[in-house]
Structure formats: structure tokens, C-alpha cells
C-alpha positions in Angstrom: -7.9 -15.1 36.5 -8.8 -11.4 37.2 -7.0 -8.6 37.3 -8.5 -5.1 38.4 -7.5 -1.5 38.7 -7.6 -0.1 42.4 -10.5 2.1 41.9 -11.7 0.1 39.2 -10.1 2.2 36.1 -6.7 2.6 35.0 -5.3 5.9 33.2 -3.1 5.6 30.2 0.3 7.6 31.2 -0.6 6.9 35.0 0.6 4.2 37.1 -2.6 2.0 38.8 -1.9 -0.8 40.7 -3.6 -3.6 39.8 -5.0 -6.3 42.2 -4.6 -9.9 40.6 -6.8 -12.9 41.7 -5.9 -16.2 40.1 -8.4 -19.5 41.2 -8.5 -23.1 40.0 -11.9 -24.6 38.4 -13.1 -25.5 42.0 -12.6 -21.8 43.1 -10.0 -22.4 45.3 -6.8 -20.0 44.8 -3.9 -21.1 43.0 -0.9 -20.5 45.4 2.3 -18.9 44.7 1.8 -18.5 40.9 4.1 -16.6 38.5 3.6 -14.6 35.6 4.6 -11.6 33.7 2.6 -8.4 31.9 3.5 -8.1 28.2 2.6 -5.5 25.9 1.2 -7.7 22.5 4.6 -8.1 20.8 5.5 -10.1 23.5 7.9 -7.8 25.0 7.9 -8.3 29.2 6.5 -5.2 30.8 6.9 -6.4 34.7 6.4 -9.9 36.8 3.8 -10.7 39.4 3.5 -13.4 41.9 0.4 -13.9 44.3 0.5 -15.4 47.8 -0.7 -18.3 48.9 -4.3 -18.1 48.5 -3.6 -16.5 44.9 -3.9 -12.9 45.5 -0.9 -10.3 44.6 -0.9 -6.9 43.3 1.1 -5.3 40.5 1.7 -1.6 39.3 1.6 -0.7 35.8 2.4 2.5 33.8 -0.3 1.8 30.5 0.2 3.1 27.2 -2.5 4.8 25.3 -4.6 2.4 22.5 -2.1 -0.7 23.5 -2.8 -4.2 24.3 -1.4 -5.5 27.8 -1.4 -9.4 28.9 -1.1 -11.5 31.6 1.1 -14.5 31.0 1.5 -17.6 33.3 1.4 -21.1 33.1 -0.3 -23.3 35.8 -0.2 -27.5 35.5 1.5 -27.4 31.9 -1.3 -25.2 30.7 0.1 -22.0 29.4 -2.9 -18.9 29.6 -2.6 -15.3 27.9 -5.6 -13.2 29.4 -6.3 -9.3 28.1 -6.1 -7.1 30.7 -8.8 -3.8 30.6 -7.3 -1.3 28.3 -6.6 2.4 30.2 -8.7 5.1 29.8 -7.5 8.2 27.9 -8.1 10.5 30.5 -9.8 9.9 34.2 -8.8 9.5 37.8 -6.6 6.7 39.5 -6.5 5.8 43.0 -3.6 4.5 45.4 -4.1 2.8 49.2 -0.5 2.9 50.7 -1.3 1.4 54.9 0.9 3.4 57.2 0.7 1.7 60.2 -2.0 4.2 62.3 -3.1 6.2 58.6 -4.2 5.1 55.6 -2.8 6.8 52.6 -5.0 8.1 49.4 -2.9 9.2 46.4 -5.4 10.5 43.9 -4.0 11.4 40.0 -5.9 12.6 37.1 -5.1 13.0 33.3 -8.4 15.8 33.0 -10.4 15.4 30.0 -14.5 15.9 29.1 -15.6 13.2 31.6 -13.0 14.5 34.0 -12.3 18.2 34.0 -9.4 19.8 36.6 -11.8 22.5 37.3 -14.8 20.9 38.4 -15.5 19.7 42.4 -15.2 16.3 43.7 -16.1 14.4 46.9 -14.3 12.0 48.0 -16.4 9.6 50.9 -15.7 6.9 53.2 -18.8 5.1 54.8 -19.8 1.8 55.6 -23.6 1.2 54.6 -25.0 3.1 58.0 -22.8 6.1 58.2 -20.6 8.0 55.8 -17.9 10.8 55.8 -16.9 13.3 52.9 -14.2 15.5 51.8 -13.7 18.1 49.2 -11.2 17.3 46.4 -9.7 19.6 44.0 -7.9 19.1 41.5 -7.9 22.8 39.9 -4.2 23.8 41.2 -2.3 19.9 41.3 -3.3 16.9 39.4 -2.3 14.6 42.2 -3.7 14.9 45.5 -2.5 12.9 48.3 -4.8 12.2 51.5 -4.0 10.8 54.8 -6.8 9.3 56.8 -6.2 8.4 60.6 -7.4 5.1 61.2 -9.0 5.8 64.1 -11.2 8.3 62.0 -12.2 4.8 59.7 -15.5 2.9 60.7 -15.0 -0.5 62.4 -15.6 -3.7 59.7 -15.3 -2.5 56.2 -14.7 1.1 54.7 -16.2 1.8 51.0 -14.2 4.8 49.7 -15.7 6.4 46.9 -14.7 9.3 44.9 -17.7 11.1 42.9 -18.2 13.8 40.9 -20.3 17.5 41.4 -23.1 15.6 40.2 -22.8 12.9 42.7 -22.0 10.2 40.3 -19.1 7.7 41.3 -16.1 7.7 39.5 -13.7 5.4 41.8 -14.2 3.3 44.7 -11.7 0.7 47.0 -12.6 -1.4 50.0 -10.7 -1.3 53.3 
């Protein structure tokens, strides 16, 4: 069982969404599963469910230094996996699809690795060509940014958000 922060980190204080693959030992996906997040007294935090081929998705508001877990039970067996602790401070990402758009909600707690005041790029590209944007974060610590399809390559996207060094700090598929 995985499950990942969109972007690849999750913020304490902020709400990531968190994508949740669950397989059997041949690699197959273990359909229509249930579960629940708990914090490590026990206490239920939210439920999950994933589809048919064992993907589902699940947003979560972290605490700072707490423990989280993934509880399900699949053929009798009962599992309890860890899920990555939050960062302290950093940058989450949110894909919302709206229909012709793609949505980008970007939110930061700032901090030494990620100060408000300091430029960031956020690019789309797809191995051959690549798009970028300035992002700011100086005046608002969300920043929300709509994407026209049509402006998307065909095949897959990689959306990356880096630093003003060029260093990536986030990154999704589409």
C-alpha cells in the first residue's frame, strides 16, 4: 500500500490530498477496499475507499510532529501502515479538473527552505517542450492557477514547481 502527497510533500496545518494505491502480492489492485486514517491513539481522522483497480484519493489536514495511519483489513489480514509525516513548513499542491481548465491551488506555510519573499516558477512540459510561469507568494500564501487545457501538451504533462535557484520543490502528472 502507498499513499503519496500530490506534489510529493504534505505541510503540517495544510490540507494535501493524498493519492492511495493499494495492490495484492501479484501486483494486481485490490478493488473497492476500505479503510480509515487514525492519528496513533487510534482516534479516526477520515475514511478512504479506492475504485476498482485500487486507486482513491483522500485529503488530510496534518498535525505538526504526529503520527498518522492507514488502517484496513483485506482477506482477514488487518494492516496499520505509517503514512509520511508533514513537513513543518513548505509548499502543497492541488489538481481540481474543470471540465476545459485544469485548476492549480498552490499553499505555503514559509519557512528557511521556503521563504514568501523569494521567486518561484512553476512549469508544465512534457520531456520535448516546456512552459513557465512566475509565482509569488510575497503578498498571498495561496495562489490559485487556472490552465486551459488546450494550452496543455497532448500525452502527459509534468508540472513542476521550483525555486529561484531552479531546484524542484513539487511536481504532479497530468
Amino acid at each position: 500500500a502507498q499513499f503519496l502527497p500530490e506534489g510529493g510533500r504534505a505541510v503540517a496545518g495544510l490540507e494535501s490530498v493524498y493519492g492511495i494505491i493499494i495492490k495484492d502480492a501479484s501486483g494486481q489492485g485490490v478493488p473497492n477496499l476500505e479503510g480509515s486514517i487514525t492519528d496513533k491513539a487510534g482516534q479516526e481522522i477520515t475514511r478512504f475507499k479506492v475504485n476498482p483497480f485500487g486507486i482513491g484519493r483522500v485529503g488530510l489536514l496534518l498535525g505538526k510532529s504526529q503520527a498518522y495511519y492507514a488502517q484496513f483489513k483485506d482477506n482477514e489480514k488487518e494492516y496499520r501502515i505509517p503514512l509520511p509525516p508533514a513537513y513543518p513548513e513548505g509548499i502543497v499542491l492541488k489538481l481540481t479538473d474543470l471540465k476545459t481548465d485544469i485548476g492549480l491551488s498552490l499553499e505555503m506555510v514559509p519557512g528557511p527552505v521556503t521563504p514568501k519573499d523569494q521567486s518561484y516558477h512553476l512549469s508544465i512540459h512534457n520531456g520535448d517542450e516546456i512552459k513557465a510561469f512566475p509565482i509569488s507568494f510575497t503578498g498571498n500564501l495561496k495562489q490559485l492557477k487556472v490552465i486551459p487545457k488546450a494550452d496543455l501538451y497532448r500525452g502527459m504533462n509534468v508540472i513542476t514547481l521550483m525555486d529561484q535557484n531552479s531546484r524542484p520543490l513539487l511536481e504532479r502528472l497530468y
